[in-house]
N, CA, C and O of each residue as an XYZ file, in Angstrom:
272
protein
N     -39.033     14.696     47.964
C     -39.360     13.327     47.621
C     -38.084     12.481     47.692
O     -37.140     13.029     47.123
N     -37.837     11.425     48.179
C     -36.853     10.182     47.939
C     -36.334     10.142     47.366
O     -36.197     11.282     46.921
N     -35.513      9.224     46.679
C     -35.587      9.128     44.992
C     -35.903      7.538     44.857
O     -35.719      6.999     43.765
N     -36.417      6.732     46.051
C     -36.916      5.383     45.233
C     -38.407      5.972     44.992
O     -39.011      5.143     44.312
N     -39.209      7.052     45.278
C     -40.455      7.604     44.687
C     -39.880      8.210     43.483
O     -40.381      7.813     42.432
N     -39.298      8.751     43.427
C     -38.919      9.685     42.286
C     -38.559      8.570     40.851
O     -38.669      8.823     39.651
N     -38.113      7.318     41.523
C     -37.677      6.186     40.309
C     -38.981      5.574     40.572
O     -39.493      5.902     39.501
N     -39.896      4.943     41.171
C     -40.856      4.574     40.680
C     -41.818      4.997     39.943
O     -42.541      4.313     39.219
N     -41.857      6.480     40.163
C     -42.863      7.594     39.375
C     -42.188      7.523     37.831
O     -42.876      7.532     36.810
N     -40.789      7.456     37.846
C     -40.030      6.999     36.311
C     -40.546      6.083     35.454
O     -40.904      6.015     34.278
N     -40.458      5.296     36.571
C     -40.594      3.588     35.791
C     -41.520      3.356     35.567
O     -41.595      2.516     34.670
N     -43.022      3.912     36.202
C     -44.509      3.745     35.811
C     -44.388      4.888     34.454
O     -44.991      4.455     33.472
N     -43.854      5.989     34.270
C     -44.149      6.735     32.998
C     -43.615      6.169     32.044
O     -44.100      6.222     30.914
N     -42.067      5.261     32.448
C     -41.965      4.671     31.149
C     -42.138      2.937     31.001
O     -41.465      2.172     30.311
N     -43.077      2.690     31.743
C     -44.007      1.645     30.934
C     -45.547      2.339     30.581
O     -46.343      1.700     29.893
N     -45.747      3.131     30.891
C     -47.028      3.899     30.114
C     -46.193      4.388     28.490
O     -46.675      3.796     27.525
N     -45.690      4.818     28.345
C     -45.369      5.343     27.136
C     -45.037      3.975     26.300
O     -45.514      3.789     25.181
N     -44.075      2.929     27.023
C     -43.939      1.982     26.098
C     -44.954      0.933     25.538
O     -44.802      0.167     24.587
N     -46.403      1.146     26.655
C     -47.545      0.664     25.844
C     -47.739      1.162     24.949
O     -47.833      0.499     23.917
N     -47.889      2.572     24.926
C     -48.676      3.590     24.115
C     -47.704      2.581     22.508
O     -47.962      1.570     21.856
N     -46.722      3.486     22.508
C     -45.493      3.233     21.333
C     -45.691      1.925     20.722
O     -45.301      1.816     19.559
N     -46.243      0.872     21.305
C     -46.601     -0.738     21.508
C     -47.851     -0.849     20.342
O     -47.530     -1.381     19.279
N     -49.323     -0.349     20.497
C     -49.973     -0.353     20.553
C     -49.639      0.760     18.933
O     -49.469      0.218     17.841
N     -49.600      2.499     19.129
C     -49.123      2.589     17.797
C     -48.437      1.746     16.568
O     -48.742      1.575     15.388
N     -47.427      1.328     17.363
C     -46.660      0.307     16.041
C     -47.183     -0.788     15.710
O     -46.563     -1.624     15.052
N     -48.359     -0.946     16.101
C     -49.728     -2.369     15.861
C     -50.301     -1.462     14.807
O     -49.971     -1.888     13.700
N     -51.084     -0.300     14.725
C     -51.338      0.529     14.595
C     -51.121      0.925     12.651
O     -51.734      0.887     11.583
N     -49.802      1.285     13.254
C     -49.213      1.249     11.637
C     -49.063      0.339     11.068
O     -49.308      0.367      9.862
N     -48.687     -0.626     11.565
C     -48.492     -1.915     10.782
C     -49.793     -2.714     10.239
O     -49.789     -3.519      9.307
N     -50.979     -2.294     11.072
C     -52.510     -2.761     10.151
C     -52.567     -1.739      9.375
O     -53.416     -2.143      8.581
N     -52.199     -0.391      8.914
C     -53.091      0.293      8.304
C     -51.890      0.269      6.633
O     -50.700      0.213      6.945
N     -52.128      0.301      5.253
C     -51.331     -0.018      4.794
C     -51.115      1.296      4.373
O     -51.959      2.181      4.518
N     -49.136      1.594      3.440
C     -48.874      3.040      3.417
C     -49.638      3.929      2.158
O     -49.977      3.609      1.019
N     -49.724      5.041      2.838
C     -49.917      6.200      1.699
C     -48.631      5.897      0.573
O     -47.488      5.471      0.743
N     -49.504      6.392     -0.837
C     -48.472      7.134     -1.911
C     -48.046      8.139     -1.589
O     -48.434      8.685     -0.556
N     -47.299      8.566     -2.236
C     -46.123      9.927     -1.588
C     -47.399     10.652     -2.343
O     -48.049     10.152     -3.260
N     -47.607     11.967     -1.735
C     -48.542     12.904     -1.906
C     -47.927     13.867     -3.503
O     -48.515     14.837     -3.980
N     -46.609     13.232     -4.064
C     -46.490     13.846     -5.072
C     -47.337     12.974     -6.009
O     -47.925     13.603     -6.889
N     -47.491     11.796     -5.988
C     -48.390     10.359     -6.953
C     -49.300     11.084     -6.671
O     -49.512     11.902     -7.566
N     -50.112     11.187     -5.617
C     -51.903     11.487     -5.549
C     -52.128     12.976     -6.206
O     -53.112     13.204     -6.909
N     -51.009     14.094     -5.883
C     -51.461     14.689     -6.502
C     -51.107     15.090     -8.178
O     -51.419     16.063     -8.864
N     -50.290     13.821     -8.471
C     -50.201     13.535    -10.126
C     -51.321     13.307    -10.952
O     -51.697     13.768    -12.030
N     -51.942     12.103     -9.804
C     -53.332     11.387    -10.768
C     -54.151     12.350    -10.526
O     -54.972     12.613    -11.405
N     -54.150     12.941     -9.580
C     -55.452     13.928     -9.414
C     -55.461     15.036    -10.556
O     -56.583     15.395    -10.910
N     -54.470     15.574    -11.124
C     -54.385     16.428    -12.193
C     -54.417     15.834    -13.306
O     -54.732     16.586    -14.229
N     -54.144     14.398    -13.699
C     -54.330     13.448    -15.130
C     -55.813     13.477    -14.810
O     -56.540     13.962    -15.676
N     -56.359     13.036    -13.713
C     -58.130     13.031    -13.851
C     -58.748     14.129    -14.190
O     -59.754     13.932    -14.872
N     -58.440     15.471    -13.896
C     -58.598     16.369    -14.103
C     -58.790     17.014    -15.561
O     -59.767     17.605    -16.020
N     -57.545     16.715    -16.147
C     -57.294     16.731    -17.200
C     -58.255     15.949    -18.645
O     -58.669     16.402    -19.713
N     -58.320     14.287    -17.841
C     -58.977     13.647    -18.516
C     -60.837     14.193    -18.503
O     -61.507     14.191    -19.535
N     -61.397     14.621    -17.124
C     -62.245     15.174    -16.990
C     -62.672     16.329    -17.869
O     -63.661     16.080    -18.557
N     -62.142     17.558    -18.005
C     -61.922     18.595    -18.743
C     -61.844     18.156    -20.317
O     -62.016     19.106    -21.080
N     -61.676     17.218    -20.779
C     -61.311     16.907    -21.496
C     -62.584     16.312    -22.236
O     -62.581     16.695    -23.406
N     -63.261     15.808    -22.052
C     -64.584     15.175    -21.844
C     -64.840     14.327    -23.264
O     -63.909     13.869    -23.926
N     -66.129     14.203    -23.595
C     -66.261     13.257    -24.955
C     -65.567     13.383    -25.957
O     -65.506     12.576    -26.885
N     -64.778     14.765    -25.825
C     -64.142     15.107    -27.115
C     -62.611     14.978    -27.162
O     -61.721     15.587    -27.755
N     -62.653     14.014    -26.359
C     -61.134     13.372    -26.033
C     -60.203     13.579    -27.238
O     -60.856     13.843    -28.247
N     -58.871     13.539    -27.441
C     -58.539     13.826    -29.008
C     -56.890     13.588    -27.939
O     -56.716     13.715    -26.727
N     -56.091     13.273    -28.869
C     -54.775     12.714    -28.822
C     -54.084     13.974    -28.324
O     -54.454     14.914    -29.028
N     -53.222     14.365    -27.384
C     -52.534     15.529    -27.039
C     -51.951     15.847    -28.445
O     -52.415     16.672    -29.233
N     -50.440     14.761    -28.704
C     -49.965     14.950    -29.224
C     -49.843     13.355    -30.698
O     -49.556     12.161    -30.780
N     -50.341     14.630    -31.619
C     -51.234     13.411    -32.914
C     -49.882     12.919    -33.391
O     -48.835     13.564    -33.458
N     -50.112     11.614    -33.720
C     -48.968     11.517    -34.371
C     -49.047     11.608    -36.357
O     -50.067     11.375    -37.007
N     -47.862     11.950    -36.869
C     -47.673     12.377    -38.004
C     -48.187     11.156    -38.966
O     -48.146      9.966    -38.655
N     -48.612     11.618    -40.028
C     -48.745     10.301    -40.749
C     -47.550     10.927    -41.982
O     -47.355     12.043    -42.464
N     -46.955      9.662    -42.158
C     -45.763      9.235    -43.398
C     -46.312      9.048    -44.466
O     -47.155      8.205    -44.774
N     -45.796      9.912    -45.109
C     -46.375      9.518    -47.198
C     -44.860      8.916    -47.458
O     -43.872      9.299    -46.832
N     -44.847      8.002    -48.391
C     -43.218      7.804    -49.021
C     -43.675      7.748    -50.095
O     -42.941      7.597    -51.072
């Protein structure tokens, strides 16, 4: 092959990719970000917790009552 085929076959792959990359970064920028998967799976174990926990909800930790 040439190499002005060999550079046009270039230059068409990299304007295909720089649509693509184009079009992703539209992409991300509509979709809004995740919480860090340590948050989701925080609340997911407080729900859990609160779930398990059920009508008979009661204070983890009671607090003391003061006589003086």
């Amino acid at each position: 092959m040439n190499p002005y085929v060999m550079e046009a076959l270039a230059q068409h792959q990299l304007e295909a990719l720089r649509a693509d990359a184009a079009v992703l970064s539209q992409v991300r920028a509509a979709t809004p970000p995740r919480p860090p998967l340590r948050v989701t799976l925080g609340l997911a174990l407080i729900r859990v917790g609160t779930w398990t926990l059920g009508q008979a909800h009661r204070p983890l930790a009671p607090g003391r009552s003061v006589s003086v």
